[in-house]
C-alpha positions as CSV (number, residue, x, y, z in Angstrom):
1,X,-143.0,-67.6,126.3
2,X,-139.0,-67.4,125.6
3,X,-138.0,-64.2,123.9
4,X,-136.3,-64.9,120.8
5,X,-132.9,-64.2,119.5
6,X,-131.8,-63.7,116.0
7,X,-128.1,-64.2,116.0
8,X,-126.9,-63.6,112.5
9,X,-122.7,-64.8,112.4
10,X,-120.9,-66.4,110.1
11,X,-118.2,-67.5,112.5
12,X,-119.5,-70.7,114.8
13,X,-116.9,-69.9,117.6
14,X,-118.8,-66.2,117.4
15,X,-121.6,-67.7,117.7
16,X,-121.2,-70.2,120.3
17,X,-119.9,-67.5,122.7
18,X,-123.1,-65.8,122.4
19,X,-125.1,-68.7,123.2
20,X,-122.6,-69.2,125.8
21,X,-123.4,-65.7,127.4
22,X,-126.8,-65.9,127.3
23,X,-127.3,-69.2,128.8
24,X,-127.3,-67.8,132.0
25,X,-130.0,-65.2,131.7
26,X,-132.5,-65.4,134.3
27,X,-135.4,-64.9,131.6
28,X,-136.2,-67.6,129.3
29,X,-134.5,-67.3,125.3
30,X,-134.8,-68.9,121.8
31,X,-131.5,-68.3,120.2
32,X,-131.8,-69.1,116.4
33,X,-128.7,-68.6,114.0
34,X,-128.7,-67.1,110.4
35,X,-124.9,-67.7,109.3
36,X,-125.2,-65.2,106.5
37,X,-126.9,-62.0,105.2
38,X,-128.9,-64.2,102.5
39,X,-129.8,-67.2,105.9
40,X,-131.5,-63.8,108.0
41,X,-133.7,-62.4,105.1
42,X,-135.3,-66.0,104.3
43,X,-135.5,-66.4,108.5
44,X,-137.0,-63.1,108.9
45,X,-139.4,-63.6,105.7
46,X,-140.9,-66.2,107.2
47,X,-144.4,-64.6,109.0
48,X,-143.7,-67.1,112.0
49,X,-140.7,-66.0,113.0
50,X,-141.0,-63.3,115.0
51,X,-137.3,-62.1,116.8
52,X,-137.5,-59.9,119.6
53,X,-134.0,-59.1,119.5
54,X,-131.5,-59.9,116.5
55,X,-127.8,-59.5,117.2
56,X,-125.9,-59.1,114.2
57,X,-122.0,-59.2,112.4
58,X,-121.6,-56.3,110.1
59,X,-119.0,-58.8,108.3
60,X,-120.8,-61.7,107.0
61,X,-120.9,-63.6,103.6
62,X,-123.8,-63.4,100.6
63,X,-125.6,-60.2,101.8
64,X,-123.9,-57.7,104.1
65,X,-124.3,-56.5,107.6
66,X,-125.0,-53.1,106.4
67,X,-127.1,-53.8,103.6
68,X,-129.6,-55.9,106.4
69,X,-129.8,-52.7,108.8
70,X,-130.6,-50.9,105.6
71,X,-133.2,-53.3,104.3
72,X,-135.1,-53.7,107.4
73,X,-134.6,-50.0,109.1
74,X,-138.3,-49.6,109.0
75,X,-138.3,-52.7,112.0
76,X,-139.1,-52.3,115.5
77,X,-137.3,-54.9,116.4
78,X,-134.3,-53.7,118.3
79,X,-130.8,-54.8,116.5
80,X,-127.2,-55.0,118.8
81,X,-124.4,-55.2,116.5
82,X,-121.4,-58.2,117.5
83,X,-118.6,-57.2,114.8
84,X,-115.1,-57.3,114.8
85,X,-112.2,-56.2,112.4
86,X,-108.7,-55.9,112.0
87,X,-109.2,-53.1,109.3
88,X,-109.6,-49.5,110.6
89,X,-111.9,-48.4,108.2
């Protein structure tokens, strides 16, 4: 059974370089992408859908970053945040 990947990016080059890096793992994956905040809450709603990782932008559209660590901080599911900024804040 494949462990699945949440990726949750709003930029497809982003993206693709994460699927790009884990294509070479020696374990077997199911990379799904949620390409905003509003796209990971209806994925992780659903009772099927069970991620065992999610990897996540701090900086995406409809629902922030932020507000979905916030939401779901009572998950075990681990969460490895992929953001980048040109503001220093």
């Amino acid at each position: 059974m494949p462990l699945e990947i949440l990726v949750v990016e709003d930029n497809p080059g982003d993206a693709l370089l994460i699927k790009e890096v884990t294509s070479g793992s020696t374990v077997a994956l199911k990379i799904s992408i949620a390409s905003s905040g509003e796209e990971a809450i209806a994925k992780l709603a659903d009772p099927e859908f069970k991620p065992n990782l999610i990897i996540l932008d701090l900086n995406i559209p409809k629902y922030s970053g932020m507000s979905l660590l916030e939401r779901f901080k009572e998950s075990t599911v681990p969460v490895v945040i992929f953001s980048s900024s040109s503001s220093v804040a």
